[in-house]
RODREN-270147 format. One record per residue (C-alpha): residue number from 0; x, y, z. Coordinates in Angstrom, 1 decimal, padded with zeros to 4 digits, always signed. Example, Ala and Ser with C-alpha at 12.3 -4.5 7.8 and 13.67 -1.06 7.14 Angstrom:
[node 0; [+012.3; -004.5; +007.8]]
[node 1; [+013.7; -001.1; +007.1]]
end
This chain:
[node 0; [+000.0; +000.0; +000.0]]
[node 1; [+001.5; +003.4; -000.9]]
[node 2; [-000.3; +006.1; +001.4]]
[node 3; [+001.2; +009.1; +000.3]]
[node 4; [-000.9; +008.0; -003.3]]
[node 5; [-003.7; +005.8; -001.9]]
[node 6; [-002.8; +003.5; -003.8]]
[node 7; [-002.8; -000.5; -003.4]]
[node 8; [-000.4; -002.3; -005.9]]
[node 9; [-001.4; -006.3; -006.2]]
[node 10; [+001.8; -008.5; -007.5]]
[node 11; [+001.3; -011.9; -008.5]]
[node 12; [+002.0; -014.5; -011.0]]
[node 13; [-000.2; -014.9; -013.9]]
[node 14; [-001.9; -018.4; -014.3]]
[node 15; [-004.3; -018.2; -016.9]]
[node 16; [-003.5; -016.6; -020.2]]
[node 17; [-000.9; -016.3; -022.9]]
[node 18; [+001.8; -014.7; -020.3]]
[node 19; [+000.9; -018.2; -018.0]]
[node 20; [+004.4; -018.3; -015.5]]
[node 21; [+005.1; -014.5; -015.5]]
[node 22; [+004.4; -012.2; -012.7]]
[node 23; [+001.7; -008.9; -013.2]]
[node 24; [+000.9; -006.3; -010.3]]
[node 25; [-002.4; -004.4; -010.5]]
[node 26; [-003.4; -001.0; -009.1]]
[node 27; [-006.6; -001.3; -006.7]]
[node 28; [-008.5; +002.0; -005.5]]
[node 29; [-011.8; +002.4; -003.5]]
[node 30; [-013.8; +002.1; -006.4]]
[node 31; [-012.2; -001.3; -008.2]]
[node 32; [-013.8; -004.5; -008.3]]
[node 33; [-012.3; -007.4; -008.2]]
[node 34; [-012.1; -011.1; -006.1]]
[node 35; [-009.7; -011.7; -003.4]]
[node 36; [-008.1; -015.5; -002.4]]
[node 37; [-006.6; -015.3; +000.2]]
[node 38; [-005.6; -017.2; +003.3]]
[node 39; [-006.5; -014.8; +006.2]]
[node 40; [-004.6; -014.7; +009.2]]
[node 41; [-006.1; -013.9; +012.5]]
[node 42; [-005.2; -010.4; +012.6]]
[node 43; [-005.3; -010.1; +009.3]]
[node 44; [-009.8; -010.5; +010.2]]
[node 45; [-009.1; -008.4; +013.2]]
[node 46; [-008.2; -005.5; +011.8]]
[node 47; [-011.4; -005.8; +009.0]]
[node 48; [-013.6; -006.4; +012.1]]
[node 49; [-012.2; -002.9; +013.6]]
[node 50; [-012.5; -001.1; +010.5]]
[node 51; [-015.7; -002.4; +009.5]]
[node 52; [-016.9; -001.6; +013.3]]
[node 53; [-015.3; +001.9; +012.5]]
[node 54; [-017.5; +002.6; +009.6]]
[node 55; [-020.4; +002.3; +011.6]]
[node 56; [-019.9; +005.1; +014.1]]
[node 57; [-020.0; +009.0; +013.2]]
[node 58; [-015.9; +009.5; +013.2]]
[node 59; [-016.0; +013.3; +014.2]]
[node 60; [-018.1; +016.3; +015.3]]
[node 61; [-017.1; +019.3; +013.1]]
[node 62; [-018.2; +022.8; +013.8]]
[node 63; [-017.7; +025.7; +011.4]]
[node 64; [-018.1; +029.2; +013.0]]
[node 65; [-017.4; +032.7; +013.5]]
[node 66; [-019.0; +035.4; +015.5]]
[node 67; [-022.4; +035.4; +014.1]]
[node 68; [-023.2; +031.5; +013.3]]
[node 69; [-022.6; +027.9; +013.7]]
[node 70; [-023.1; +024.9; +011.7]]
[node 71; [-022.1; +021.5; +012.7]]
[node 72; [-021.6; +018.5; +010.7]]
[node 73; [-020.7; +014.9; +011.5]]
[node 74; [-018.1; +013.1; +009.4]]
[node 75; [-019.6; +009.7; +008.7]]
[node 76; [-017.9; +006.5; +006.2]]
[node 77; [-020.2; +007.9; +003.6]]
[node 78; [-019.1; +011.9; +004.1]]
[node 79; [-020.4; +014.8; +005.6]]
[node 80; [-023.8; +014.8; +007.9]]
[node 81; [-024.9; +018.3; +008.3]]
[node 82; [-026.7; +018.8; +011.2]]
[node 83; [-028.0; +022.1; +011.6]]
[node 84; [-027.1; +026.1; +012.5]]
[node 85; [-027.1; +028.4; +015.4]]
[node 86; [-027.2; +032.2; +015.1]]
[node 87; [-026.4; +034.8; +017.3]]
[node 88; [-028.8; +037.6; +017.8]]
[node 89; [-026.0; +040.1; +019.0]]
[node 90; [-026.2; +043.3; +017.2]]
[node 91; [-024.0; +046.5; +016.9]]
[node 92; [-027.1; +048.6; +017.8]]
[node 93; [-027.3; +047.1; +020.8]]
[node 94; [-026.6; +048.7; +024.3]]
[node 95; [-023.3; +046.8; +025.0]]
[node 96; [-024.6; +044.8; +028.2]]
[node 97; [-027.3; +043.3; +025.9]]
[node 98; [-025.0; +042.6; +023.3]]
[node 99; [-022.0; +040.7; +025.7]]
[node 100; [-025.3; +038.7; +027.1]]
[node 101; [-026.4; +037.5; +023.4]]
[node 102; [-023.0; +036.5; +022.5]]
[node 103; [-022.8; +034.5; +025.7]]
[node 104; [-026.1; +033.0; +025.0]]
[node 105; [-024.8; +032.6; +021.7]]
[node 106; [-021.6; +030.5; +023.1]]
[node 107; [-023.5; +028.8; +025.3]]
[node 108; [-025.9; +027.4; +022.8]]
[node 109; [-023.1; +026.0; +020.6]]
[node 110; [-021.1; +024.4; +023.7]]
[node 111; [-024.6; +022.9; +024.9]]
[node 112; [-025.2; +021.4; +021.2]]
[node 113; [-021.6; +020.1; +021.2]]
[node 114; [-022.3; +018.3; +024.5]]
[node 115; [-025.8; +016.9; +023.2]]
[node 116; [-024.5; +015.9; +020.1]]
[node 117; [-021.5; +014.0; +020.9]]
[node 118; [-023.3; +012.2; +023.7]]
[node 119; [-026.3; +011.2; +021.9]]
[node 120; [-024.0; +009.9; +019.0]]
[node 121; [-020.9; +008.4; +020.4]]
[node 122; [-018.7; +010.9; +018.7]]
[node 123; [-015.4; +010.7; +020.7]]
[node 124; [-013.8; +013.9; +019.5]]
[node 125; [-014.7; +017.5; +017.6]]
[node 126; [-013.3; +019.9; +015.6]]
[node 127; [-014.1; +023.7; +016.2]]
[node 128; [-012.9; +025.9; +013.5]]
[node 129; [-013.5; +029.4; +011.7]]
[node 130; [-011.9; +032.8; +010.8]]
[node 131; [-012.2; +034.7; +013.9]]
[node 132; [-011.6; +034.2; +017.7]]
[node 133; [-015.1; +032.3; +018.0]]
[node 134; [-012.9; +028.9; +017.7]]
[node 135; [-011.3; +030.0; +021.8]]
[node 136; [-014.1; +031.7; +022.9]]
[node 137; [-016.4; +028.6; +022.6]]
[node 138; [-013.0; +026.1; +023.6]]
[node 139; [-012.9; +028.2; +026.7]]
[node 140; [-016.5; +027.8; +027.5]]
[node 141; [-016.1; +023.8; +027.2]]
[node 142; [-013.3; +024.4; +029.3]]
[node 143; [-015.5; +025.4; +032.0]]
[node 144; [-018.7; +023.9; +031.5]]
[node 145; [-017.4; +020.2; +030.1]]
[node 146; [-013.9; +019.9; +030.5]]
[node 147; [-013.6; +016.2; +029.6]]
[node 148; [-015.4; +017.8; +025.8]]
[node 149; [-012.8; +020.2; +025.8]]
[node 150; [-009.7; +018.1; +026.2]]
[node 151; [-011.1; +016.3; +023.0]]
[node 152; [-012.0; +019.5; +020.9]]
[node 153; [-009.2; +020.4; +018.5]]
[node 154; [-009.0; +024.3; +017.0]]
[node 155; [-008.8; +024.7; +013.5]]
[node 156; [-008.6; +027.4; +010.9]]
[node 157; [-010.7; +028.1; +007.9]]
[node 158; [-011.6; +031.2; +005.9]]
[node 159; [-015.3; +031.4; +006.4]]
[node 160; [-017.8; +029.5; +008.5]]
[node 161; [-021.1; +027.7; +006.9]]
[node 162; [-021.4; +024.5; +005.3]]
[node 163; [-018.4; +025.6; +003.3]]
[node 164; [-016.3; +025.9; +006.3]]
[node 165; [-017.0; +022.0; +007.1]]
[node 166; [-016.1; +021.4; +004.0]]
[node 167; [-012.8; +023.9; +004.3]]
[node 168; [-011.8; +021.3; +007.7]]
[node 169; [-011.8; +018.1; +005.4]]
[node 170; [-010.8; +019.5; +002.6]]
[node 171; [-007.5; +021.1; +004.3]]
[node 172; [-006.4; +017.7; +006.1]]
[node 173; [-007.7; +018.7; +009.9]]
[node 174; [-009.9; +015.8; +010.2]]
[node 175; [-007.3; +013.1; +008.7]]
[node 176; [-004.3; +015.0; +011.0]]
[node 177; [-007.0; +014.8; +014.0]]
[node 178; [-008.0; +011.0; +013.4]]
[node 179; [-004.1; +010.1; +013.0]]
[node 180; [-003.5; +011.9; +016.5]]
[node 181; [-006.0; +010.3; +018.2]]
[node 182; [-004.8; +006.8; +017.1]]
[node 183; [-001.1; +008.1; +017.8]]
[node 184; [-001.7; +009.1; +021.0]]
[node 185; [-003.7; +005.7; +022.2]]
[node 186; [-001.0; +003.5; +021.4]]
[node 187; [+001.6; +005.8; +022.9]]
[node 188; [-000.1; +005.8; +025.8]]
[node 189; [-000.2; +001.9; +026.0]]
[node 190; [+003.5; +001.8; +025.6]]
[node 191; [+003.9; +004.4; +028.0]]
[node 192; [+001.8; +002.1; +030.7]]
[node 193; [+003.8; -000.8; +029.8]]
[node 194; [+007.3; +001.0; +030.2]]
[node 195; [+006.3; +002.3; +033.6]]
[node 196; [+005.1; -000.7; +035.0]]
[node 197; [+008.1; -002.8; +033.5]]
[node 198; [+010.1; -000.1; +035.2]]
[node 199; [+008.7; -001.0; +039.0]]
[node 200; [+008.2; -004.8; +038.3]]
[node 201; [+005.0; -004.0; +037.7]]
[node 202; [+002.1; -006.2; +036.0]]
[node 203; [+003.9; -005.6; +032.6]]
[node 204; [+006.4; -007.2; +030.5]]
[node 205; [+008.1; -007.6; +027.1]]
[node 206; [+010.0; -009.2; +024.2]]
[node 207; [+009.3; -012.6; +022.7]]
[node 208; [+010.4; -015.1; +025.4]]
[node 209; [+008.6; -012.9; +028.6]]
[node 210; [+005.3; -012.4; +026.7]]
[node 211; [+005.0; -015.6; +025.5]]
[node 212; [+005.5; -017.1; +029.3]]
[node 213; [+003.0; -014.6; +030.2]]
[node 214; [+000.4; -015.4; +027.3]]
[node 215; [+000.8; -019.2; +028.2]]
[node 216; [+000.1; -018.7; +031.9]]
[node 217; [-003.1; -016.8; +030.5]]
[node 218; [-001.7; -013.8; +032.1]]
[node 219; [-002.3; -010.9; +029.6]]
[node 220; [-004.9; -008.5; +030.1]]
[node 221; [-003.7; -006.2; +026.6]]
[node 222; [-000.8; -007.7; +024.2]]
[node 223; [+001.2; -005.2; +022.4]]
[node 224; [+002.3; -006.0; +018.7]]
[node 225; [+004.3; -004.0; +016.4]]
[node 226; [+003.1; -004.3; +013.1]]
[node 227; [+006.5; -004.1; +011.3]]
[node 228; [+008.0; -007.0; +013.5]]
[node 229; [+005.1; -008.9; +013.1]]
[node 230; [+005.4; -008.5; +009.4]]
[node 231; [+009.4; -010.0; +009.8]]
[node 232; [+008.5; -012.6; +012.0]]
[node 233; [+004.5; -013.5; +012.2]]
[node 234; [+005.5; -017.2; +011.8]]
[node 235; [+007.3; -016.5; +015.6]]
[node 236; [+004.5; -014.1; +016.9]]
[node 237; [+001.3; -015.4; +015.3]]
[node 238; [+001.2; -018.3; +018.1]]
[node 239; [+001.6; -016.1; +021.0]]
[node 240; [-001.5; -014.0; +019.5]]
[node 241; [-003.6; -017.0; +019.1]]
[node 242; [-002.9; -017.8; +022.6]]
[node 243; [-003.2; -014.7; +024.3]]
[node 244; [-006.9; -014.4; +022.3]]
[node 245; [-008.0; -017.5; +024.2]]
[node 246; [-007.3; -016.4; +027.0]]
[node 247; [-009.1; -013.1; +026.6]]
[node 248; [-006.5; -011.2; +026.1]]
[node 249; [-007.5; -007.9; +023.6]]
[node 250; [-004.2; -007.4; +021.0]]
[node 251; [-003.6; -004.2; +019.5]]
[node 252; [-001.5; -003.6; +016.7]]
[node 253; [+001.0; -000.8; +017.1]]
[node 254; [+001.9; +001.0; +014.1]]
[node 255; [+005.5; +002.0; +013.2]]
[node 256; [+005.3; +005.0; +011.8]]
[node 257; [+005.6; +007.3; +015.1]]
[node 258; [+008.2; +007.3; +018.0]]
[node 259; [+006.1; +005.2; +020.7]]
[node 260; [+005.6; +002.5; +018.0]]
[node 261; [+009.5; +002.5; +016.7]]
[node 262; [+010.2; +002.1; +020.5]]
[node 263; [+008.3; -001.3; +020.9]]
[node 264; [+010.2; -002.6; +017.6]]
[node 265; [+013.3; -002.1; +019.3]]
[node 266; [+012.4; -003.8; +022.3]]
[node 267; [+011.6; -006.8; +020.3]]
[node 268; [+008.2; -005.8; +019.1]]
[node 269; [+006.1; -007.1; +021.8]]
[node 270; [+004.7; -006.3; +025.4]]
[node 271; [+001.8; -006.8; +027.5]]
[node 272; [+000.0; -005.1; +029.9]]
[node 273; [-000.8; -008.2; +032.8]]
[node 274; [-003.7; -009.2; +034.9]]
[node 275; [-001.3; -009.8; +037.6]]
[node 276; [+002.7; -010.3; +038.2]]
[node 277; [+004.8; -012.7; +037.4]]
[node 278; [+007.5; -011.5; +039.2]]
end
């Protein structure tokens, strides 16, 4: 898979055909058709399950604002859910007491929608951005009203608000950067836990050898895998999966492409979090 294209390349050799012997790759996209054989690994139907679980839920609260409206949108599998707008009813003519009190009132609608929306639809984090200082003024309100919102909102930038300006947040990256993040910072903090735990002899351990003593005694509560040394050496680590699976252990797979993840690889490219010490 080549991300920086989205692009999937398919090599194979060719057994049907005048070319019968010699090998072919193929470019697949979103929109090809096509049959796959294939014999699946475990993790391999993991990580479809988890993605296919994914594309159920709404992945993202957007809201696209300045000083005198709102409109929210959720960011679902099949694209953008708009959801509706709030407007402010501050006014230059007004006397400036009645104008501070609409634009709290105005605030204070959006955070309360926020709140309602990503309760009633699972959404785990949002997106506030627009031209203005709106974005803080309503980031600070969370901060005060529903803190555990605001430590999930993200501030963007966009050069108008409206429907346009949820479209500005996609189309400018925010919601793929946000998404990465959130993933990022998940598995880092798993391998942060680990590493503190190994650290005081803790219920925690690592490489090949101690986790697999650990997955056999049915010890694991959450196994660590890194998906580059897994791709070296699955016919070493697929066992230990299986087995820490049967025990009802949950596996997660921790990508190498940021610092947290490169640091498992190196330490053999797996750990666990235990139920309870070995030591």
């Amino acid at each position: 898979f080549r991300k920086f294209s989205n692009e999937l390349r398919v090599l194979g050799e060719i057994e049907k055909g005048p070319d019968i012997g010699e090998h072919h790759s193929i470019k697949l996209d979103t929109n090809s058709k096509f049959t796959l054989i294939k014999e699946w690994k475990p993790d391999h139907l993991e990580r479809l399950r988890e993605a296919r679980e994914a594309s159920k839920r709404p992945k993202m609260l957007l809201v696209a604002l300045d000083n005198e409206r709102a409109t929210f949108g959720l960011v679902r599998q099949y694209g953008l859910e708009k959801l509706g707008e709030i407007t402010s009813s501050a006014s230059g003519k007004m006397y400036e007491s009645d104008r501070e009190a609409s634009e709290s009132e105005y605030y204070q609608k959006i955070c309360d929608f926020i709140q309602n929306q990503m309760d009633s639809r699972g959404t785990s984090s949002v997106i506030v951005a627009g031209p203005g200082f709106a974005k803080k003024e309503v980031h600070s309100l969370l901060k005060d009203e529903y803190p555990e919102i605001a430590s999930e909102t993200h501030l963007g930038n966009t050069s108008t608000p409206g429907e346009s300006g949820l479209n500005e947040i996609i189309r400018r990256g925010i919601v793929k950067r946000v998404l990465d993040e959130d993933r990022m910072s998940m598995e880092t903090e798993l391998i942060e836990e680990m590493i503190e735990e190994v650290s005081k002899n803790g219920k925690a351990t690592y490489g090949r050898e101690e986790v697999q003593k650990a997955a056999e005694a049915g010890a694991i509560d959450k196994l660590l895998v890194s998906d580059e040394v897994l791709k070296k050496k699955r016919g070493e680590i697929e066992p230990i999966i299986e087995r820490a699976r049967e025990t009802g252990s949950d596996v997660f797979m921790i990508s190498s492409e940021h610092e947290a993840g490169n640091q498992l690889a190196r330490m053999g490219g797996l750990g666990a979090l235990l139920r309870y010490s070995l030591r």
